[in-house]
N, C-alpha and C positions, 0 to 999 in steps of 0.2 A: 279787638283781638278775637279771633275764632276761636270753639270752643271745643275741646277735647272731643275723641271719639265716644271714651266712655261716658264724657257726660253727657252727651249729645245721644247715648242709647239707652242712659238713665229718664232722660225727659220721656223720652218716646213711650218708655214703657210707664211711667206715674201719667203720658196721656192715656194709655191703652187701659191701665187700671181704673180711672176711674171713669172712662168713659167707657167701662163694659158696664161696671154699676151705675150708669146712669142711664143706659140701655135696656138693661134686665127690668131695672126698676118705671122707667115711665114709656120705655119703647121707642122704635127708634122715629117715629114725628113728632113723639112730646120729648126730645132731646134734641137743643142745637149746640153748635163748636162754641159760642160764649158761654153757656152751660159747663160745658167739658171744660174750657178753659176757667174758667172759674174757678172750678173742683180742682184742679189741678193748680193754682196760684199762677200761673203763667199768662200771656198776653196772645188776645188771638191771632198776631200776625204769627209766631210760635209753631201755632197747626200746620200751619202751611210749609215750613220746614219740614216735613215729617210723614204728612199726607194732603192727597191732594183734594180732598174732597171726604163729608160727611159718610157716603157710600163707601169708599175707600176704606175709611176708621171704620165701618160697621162690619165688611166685607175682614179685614182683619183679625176683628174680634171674635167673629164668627168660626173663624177660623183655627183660633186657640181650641174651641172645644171647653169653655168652660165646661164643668158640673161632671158628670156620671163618666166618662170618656177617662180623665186623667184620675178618677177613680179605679175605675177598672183595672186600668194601665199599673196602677201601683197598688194593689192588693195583691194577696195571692190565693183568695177564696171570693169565686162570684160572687154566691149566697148570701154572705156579708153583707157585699156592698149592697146586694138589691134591696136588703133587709132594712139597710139604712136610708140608702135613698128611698122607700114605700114608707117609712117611720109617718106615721100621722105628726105628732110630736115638732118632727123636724121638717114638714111639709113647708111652712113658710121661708125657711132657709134653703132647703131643696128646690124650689121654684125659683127664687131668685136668682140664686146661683147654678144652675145649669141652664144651658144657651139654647139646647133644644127645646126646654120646657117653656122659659119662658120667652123666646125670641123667635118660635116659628112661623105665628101669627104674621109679626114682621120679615121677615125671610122668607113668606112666598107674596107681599109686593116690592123686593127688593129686586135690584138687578141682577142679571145671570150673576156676577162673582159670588156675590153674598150667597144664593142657591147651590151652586158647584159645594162652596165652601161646607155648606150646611151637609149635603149629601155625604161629603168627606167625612165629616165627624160620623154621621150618622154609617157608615159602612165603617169606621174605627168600631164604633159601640158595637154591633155586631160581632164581627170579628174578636173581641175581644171577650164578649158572651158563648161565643163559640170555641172556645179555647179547648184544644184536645178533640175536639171534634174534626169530622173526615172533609170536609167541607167550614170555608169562613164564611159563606153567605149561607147558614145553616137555615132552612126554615122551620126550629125551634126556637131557636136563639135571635131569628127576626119577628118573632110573634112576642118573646120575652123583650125585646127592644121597644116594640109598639106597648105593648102591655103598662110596660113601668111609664113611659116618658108622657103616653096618652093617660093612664092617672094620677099622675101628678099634676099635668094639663086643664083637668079636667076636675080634679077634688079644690086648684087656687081656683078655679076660674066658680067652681059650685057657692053661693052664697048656706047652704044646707049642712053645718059639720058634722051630722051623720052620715047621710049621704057622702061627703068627699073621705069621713071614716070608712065608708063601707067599699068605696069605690079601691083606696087602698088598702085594705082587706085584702079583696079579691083579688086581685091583682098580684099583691105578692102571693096568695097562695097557687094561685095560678101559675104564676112563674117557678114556685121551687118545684110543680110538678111537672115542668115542663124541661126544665133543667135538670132532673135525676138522667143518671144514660140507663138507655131503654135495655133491660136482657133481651137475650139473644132470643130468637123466637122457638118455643120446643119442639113445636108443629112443625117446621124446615129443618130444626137440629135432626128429629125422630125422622123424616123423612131422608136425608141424605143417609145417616145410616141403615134405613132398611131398603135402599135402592139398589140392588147387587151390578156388581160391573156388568158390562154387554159385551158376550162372549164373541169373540169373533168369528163370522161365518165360515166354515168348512163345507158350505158347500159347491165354493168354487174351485179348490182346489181335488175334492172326491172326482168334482165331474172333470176334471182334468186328467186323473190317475184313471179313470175310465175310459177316457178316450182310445188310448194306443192300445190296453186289450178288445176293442171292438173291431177295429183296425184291423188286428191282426188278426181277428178271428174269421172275419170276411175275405184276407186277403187266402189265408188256408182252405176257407171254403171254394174260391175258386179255382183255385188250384187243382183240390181235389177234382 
C-alpha cells in the first residue's frame, strides 16, 4: 500500500533533521546514509526515495540555512541576534547549529550545488544585516557577516578559551560599531549650505542688446 503524501513529507523531513545534526556535528565525510538512517529509525533503501545521493541530502541541508539566517529573518532587532549568536556561553550550541559556521570547511569540497547553496544563505545573512539600509549587499553589513560567522569559526575551532573568548569579544564589538547608521557628514552638510546657487550669465544676452545699437550707429554714420 503506498504511502500518503503527508507521511511521505514527514519522513523526508526527520531524514533532513537528523541528518543536518549529523553533518554539523562530524561533517559531511564522517557522516554516511546508514548513519542518517539510523538516526532516523528507517531503512536505507528509504533514502533513496527522497534523494538521490549523499551530496544531494547535504546540498539540501545547506540550503535550509540552518543557524544565524532564520535568526535574523525572525527577530526584529539585529543587535540581539548578533549579541547572542557572539555569546561565549552559547558558543558550543551556536557552532553546531549554524551551517555556515560549521559546515563551510565542508562546502568548499563539495560540488557546485552544495556552494550555489551556501552562497545563497550567505547573501540571505547579508541582506538581512542590511535591513533599512540603501543597498542589500551593504559593505558594512558584509564585514558584520564575516565578522560573526569567521568568530565563531574560529573561537570552536581555538583549543585556547581565552583566546576563542576574546576572539568573540571583539567581534561583537566590532559589529555593533559597525551597525550604528553613520550621521550625516557636517563637512558636506556645512558645505552644501554655504555654496550659493550659480548666477546665470548675462553676458550673452548684454552683448546681444548691444549688437543692433552698433549697427545702427554705423549705418547713420554712413549716411551722414
Amino acid at each position: 500500500m503506498p504511502i500518503s503524501a503527508t507521511r511521505k513529507a514527514a519522513i523526508r523531513a526527520e531524514i533532513v533533521e537528523h541528518a543536518a545534526r549529523l553533518f554539523r556535528l562530524r561533517g559531511h565525510a564522517g557522516t554516511n546514509i546508514d548513519d542518517i538512517m539510523l538516526a532516523a529509525g528507517l531503512t536505507r533503501g528509504a533514502f533513496y526515495a527522497h534523494f538521490t545521493s549523499k551530496d544531494d541530502l547535504f546540498a539540501e541541508i545547506v540550503r535550509m540555512g540552518h543557524g544565524l539566517l532564520p535568526r535574523l529573518r525572525a527577530a526584529g532587532k539585529v543587535d540581539a541576534v548578533l549579541d547572542d549568536y557572539l555569546d561565549r556561553e552559547a558558543l558550543a550550541a551556536t557552532a553546531q547549529g549554524c551551517a555556515l559556521a560549521s559546515l563551510s570547511g565542508d562546502v568548499a569540497r563539495s560540488p557546485l550545488a552544495a556552494r550555489l547553496a551556501f552562497a545563497n544563505v550567505l547573501h540571505g545573512v547579508i541582506a538581512e544585516l542590511a535591513r533599512g539600509r540603501k543597498r542589500s549587499l551593504d559593505a558594512d553589513a558584509t564585514a558584520v557577516a564575516i565578522l560573526a560567522v569567521g568568530a565563531v569559526t574560529l573561537a570552536r575551532a581555538s583549543g585556547d578559551t581565552r583566546l576563542s573568548d576574546w576572539l568573540l569579544r571583539c567581534a561583537r564589538r566590532t559589529a555593533r560599531a559597525l551597525m550604528k547608521p553613520k550621521p550625516r557628514s557636517k563637512k558636506k552638510a556645512a558645505k552644501r549650505r554655504a555654496s550659493p546657487r550659480k548666477k546665470r550669465s548675462t553676458s550673452r544676452p548684454k552683448a546681444a542688446a548691444a549688437r543692433p545699437s552698433r549697427r545702427a550707429s554705423r549705418s547713420r554714420g554712413g549716411r551722414a
